[in-house]
N, C-alpha and C positions, 0 to 999 in steps of 0.2 A: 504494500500500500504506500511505498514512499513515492511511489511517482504521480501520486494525486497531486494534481495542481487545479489552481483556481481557474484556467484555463478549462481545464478537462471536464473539472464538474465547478461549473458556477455559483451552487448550493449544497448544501447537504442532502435537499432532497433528492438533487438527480445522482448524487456518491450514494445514498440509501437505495435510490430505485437499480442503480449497475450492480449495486451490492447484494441487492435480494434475486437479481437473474442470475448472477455467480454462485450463491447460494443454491438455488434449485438448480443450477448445473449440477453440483457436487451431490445432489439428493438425485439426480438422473443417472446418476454415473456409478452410485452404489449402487443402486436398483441395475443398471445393466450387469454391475461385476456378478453381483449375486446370480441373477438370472445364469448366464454365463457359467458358474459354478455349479448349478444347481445342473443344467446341460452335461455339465462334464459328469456329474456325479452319478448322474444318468445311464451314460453312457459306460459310466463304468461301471457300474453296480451289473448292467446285464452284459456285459464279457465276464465282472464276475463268477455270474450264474454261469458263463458258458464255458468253461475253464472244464470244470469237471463231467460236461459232455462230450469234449471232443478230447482231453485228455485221461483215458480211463488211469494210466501209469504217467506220473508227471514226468516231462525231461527239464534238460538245463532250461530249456525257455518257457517253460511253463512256469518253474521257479520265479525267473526274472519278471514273467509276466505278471504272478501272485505277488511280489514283492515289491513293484512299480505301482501295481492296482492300490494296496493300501497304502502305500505312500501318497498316494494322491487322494485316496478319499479322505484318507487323515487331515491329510493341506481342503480338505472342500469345507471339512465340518469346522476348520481351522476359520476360515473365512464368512462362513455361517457365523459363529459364533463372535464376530467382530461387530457392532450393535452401530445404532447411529448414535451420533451426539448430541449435545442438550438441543434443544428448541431454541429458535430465536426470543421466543414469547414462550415462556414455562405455563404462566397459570393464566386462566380466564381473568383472573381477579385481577391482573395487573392489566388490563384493557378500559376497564372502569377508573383506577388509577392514573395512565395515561390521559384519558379524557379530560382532565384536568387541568392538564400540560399546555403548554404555548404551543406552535407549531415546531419552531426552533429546536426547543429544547426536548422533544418528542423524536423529531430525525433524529435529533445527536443523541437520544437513548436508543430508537433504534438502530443506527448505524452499529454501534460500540456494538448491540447485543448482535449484529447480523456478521460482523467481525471476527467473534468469537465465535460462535457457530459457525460460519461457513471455514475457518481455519480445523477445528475441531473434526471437520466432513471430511476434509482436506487429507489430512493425515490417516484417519481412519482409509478414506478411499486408496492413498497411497499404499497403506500395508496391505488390503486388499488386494490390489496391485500384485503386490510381489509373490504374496499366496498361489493369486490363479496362477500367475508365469510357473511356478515349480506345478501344479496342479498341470497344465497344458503339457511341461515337459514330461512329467513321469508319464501321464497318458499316453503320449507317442513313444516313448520307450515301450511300457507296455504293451500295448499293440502292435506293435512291429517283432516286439519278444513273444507274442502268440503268434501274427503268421508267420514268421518264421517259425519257430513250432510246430505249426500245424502243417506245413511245408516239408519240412523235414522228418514226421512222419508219414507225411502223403507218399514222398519219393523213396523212401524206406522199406514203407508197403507196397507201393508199385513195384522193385527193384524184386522184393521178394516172392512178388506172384508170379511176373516172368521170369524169373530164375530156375521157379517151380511149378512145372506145368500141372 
């Protein structure tokens, strides 16, 4: 926020109005990481399940695959589990409060509070962030550690049938 100049916002209220779009950026932005997670979580949960259909005897990539898998669900519930941050406006009751207020002095209590809130998103959404990244990578580990797996039983088994008529 140091590059706010009087220039840029004329008043506090057009710094409050840039600052509450900023604000629901960062409230769009969790909502997509989660979503996102939730996708991945997905997706892994049913290669999970399919783990022990197509491998009756696990090999080394099945391993890899099972070990990738919860690594990454571990990092979903990881991110799950990261919450939003306070409210710009905590209680009803402080609305009734405000009304009392000047204009002035109103922006500049909401600014301060849409400040700390949307910093507070910030951070949350950044560690988010870095969750899904290991969340995306072990997933492609994982799944490339099944088909390949499941490839290399395929050609194992086919090797073994024409070998043995």
């Amino acid at each position: 926020m140091a590059n706010v100049t009087k220039k840029k916002f004329p008043s506090l209220k057009e710094a409050y109005e840039e600052l509450r779009e900023m604000y629901q950026y960062e409230k769009d932005r969790f909502q997509n990481i989660e979503n996102k997670t939730v996708a991945f979580l997905t997706l892994n949960a049913i290669l999970f399940a399919l783990i022990p259909v197509f491998y009756k005897e696990l090999n080394l990539f099945g391993l890899i695959a099972l070990a990738f898998l919860g690594a990454s669900i571990l990092c979903s519930f990881k991110v799950l589990y990261l919450r939003n941050a306070k409210r710009p406006h905590e209680k009803y009751d402080d609305f009734y409060q405000n009304a009392k207020m000047n204009s002035v002095d109103l922006n500049d209590k909401f600014l301060l509070a849409y400040i700390e809130s949307t910093n507070q998103e910030e951070r949350i959404n950044e560690d988010k962030t870095k969750w899904l990244s290991w969340i995306v990578a072990c997933s492609i580990v994982a799944w490339i550690a099944f088909a390949l797996g499941f490839l290399v039983k395929f050609v194992c088994l086919s090797s073994y049938a024409i070998s043995f008529p």
